[in-house]
N, C-alpha and C positions, 0 to 999 in steps of 0.2 A: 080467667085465672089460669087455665091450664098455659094458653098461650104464650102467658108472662112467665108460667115456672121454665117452659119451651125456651123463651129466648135467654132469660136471665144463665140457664144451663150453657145456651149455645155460645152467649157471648162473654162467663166464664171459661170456656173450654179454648176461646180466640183468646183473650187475651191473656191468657197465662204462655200464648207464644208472642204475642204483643209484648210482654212482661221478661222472657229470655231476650227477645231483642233490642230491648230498652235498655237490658241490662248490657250489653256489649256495646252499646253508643256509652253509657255511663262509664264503662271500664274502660275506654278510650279516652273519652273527657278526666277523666280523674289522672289519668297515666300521663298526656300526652297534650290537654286545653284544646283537643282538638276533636271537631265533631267528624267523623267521618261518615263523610258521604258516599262514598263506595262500598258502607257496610253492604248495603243488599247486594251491589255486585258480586261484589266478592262470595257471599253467600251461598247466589245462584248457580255461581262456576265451581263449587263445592260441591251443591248438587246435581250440577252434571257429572261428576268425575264419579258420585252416586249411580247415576243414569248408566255410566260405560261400564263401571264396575260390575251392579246386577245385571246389565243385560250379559254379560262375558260370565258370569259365574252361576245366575241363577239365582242369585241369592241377596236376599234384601240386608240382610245383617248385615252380609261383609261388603256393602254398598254406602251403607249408614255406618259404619268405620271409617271407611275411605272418604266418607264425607268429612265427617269429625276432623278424622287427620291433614285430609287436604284443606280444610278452614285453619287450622293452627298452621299449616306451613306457608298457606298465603300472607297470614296475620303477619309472621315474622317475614317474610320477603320484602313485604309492598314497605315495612317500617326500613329496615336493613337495606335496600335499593331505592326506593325513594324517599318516605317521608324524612329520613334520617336528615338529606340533603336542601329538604326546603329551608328557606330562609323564614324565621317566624316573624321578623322584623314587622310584620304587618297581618292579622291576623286572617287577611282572604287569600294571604298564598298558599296555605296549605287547604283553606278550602276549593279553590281552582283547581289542584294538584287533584284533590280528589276526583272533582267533577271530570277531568280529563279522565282517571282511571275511571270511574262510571259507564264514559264515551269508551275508552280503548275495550276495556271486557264484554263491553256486550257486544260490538264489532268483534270482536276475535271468537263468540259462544255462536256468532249470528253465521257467520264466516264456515265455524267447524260444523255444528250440529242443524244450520238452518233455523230458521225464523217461524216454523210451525212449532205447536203445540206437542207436548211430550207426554203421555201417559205416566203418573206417578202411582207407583203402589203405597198400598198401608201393610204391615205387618199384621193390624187385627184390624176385624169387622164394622164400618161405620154404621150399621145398622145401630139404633138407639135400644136401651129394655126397655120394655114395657112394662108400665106398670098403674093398671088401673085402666087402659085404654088412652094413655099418658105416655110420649117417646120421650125419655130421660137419656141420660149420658150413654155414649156409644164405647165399646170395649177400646176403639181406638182414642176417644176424648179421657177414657183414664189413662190410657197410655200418656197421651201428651201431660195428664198434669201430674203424671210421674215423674217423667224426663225432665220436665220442669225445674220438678220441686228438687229433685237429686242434684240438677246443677246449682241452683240457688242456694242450697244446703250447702253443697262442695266447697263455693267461693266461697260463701261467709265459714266454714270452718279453715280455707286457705288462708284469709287475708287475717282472721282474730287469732288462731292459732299456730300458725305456723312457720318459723322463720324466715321462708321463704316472701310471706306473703305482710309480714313485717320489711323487710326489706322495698317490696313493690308501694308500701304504702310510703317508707320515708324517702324512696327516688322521687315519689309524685309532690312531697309535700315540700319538701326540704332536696332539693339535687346537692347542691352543693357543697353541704354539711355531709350528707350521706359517700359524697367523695370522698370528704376528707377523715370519713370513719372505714373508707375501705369498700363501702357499697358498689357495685357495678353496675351502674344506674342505666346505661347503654343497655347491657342485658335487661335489665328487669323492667326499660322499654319494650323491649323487644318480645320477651314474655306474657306483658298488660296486652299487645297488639297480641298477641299468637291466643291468646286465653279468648278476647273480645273475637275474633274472628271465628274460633273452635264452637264458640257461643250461638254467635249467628247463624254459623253454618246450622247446628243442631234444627233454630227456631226454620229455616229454610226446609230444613228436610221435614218437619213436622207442618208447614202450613201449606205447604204448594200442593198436596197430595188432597187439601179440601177447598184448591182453587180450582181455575180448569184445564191446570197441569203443568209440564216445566217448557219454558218459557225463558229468553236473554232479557226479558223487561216481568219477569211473574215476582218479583219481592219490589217493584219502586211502590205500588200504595200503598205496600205493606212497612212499609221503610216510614213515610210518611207519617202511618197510621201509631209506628215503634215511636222515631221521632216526637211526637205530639205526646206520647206516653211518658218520654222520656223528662220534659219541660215539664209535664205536668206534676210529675212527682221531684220535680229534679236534677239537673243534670252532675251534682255533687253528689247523689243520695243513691245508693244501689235499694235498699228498701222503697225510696219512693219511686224507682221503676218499675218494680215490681208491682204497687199499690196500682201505679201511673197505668202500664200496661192491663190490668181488671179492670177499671174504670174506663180506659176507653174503649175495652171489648165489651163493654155493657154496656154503655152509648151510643157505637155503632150497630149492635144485635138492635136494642130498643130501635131507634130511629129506621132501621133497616124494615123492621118487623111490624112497624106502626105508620111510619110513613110511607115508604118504599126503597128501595135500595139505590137509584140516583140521588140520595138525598145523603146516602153515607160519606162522602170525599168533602161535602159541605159543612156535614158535622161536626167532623177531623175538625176544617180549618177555625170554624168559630169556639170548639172545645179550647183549640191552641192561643187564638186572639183572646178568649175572655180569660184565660190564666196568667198570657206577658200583661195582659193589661191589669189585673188585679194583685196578681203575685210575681211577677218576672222570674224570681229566682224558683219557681216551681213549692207544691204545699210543701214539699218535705225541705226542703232551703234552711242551710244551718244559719241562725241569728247574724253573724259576722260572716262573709265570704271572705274566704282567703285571696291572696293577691298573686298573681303572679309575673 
């Protein structure tokens, strides 16, 4: 029993960064019908820019700013320089476009900072409480499901409340209409990428710090693992990322913790093949899918 309160904890505490970065695949697909593959790229060179910042200042805060910032100004670059200009005509060219930026950034992280492992700090103590002779949630696994829970909060009060985030919903559902009501639908692309990227970055700087470090390739299973989260709740549904990503961080903990930990990347893929096969459009999938 203790074992199962052990994992069910651990693999709460993963997937609620499984669950931010579902959610930035989701705020891409909703914004833009396009899954982006160079999320974790993008991510990881976010958190280098993390890496250069504290080692130059000392300081983890203004490391994890710079991270934040530098994910929103990728998010808006990679849209505003390239994806602006692919042709959608065919819906694997902007997937290729990605998978190129995948290849280019970790070439250009591999290039700068080399190809070994990078020491990641935490802000608080992964030591677990104890209680009862029982290791429970560690000061930094509430961290992470703070961080969490404030972004998840943030964008659903962005997008239900606030004109702003009214507007990014009617460029994704309606462009056209939203032109001809005045909407700057160019922008509030360009803002869905900068949000979704700012996102990533965040769930990067919280998970690489309980892998075994930073790394030009340390977010691709975890991308995978986000991915798989994402389908599973949904790729229309920012809740069922959310729901998506817990569910398969308590999948992977069980399986990991029961079976053994090769057996985790196998899980991922059958968690994702029995959901296209039984529900395609993921649990949370609105009755009607809109067209676009």
């Amino acid at each position: 029993m203790d074992r199962f309160v052990f994992l069910t904890l651990d693999g709460l505490s993963r997937g609620a960064v499984y669950a931010a970065f579902a959610l930035a695949l989701v705020l891409i697909w909703r914004a833009a019908r396009v899954v982006n593959f160079a999320q974790g790229a993008m991510a990881v060179a976010a958190a280098y820019v993390a890496y250069s910042v504290s080692a130059a200042t000392g300081s983890y805060w203004l490391g994890f700013l710079a991270a934040l910032a530098a994910g929103l100004l990728f998010g808006a670059v990679v849209d505003r320089v390239v994806m602006r200009y692919v042709d959608h005509a065919s819906p694997l060219n902007p997937v290729i476009v990605a998978l190129g930026l995948v290849l280019l950034i970790q070439a250009v992280l591999g290039m700068v900072y080399g190809s070994e492992f990078r020491p990641a700090g935490t802000p608080f103590s992964r030591e677990g409480f104890t209680v009862g002779g029982l290791a429970l949630l560690s000061p930094y696994d509430l961290f992470v499901f703070a961080a969490v829970a404030v972004v998840v909060s943030a964008l659903a009060w962005i997008f239900a409340r606030t004109a702003v985030g009214l507007r990014m919903r009617a460029a994704a559902f309606a462009p056209e209409v939203s032109r001809l009501l005045g909407v700057n639908v160019g922008g509030m692309l360009t803002l869905g990428w900068a949000l979704a990227s700012g996102v990533g970055a965040l769930a990067a700087m919280l998970v690489i710090p309980t892998e075994l470090g930073l790394h030009p390739h340390a977010m691709d299973l975890v991308f995978v693992s986000a991915f798989t989260a994402a389908v599973v709740g949904g790729l229309d549904s920012p809740p069922g990322a959310v729901v998506g990503g817990l569910v398969v961080g308590l999948v992977l903990s069980y399986v990991s913790g029961y079976a053994g930990s090769d057996l985790t990347p196998l899980a991922v893929l059958v968690l994702l093949l029995a959901v296209l096969l039984v529900r395609p459009g993921g649990l949370f999938a609105p009755v009607a899918a809109r067209r676009v």
